[in-house]
N, C-alpha and C positions, 0 to 999 in steps of 0.2 A: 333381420335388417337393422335395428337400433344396435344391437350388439356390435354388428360390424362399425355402425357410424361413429358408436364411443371411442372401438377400439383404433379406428382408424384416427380420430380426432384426440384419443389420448398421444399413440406413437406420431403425431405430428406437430405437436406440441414439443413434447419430450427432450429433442433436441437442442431446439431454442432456447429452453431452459437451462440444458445443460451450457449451451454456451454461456449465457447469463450470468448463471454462478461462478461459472471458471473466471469470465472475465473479471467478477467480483473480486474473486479471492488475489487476482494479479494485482486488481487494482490496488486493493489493501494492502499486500505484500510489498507493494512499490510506493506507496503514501507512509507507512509503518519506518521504511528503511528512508525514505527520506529523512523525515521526523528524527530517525536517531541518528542518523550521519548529521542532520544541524542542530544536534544537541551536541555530539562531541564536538565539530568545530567551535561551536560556540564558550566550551569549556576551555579549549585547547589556545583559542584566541583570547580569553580570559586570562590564563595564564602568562602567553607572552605579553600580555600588556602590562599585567605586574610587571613581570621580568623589565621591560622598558622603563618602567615608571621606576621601578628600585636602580637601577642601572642609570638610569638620568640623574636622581636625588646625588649620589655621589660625585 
C-alpha cells in the first residue's frame, strides 16, 4: 500500500513539474530575446543619432 501511495503521488506531481519548467525555459527564452532585440535597437538608435547630430553640425 505505501508503495502504491508514493508511486501514485510521485506520477501526479511529475506533470506539473514538467509544465513548470517548460514554461520556465519559454519564459527565459522570451525575456533573453527581449533583452537583446533592446540592445541592438538601442545601438542602432545610437548610431542614427550621431548620424543626425554629424549631419546637423554641417
Amino acid at each position: 500500500m505505501p508503495q502504491e501511495f508514493w508511486s501514485n503521488a510521485i506520477f501526479s506531481v511529475i506533470p506539473t513539474i514538467a509544465v513548470g519548467v517548460i514554461f520556465w525555459f519559454v519564459m527565459a527564452a522570451i525575456i533573453r530575446s527581449d533583452r537583446t532585440e533592446r540592445s541592438s535597437y538601442a545601438k542602432i538608435e545610437a548610431e542614427e543619432r550621431a548620424k543626425m547630430a554629424a549631419k546637423s553640425e554641417l
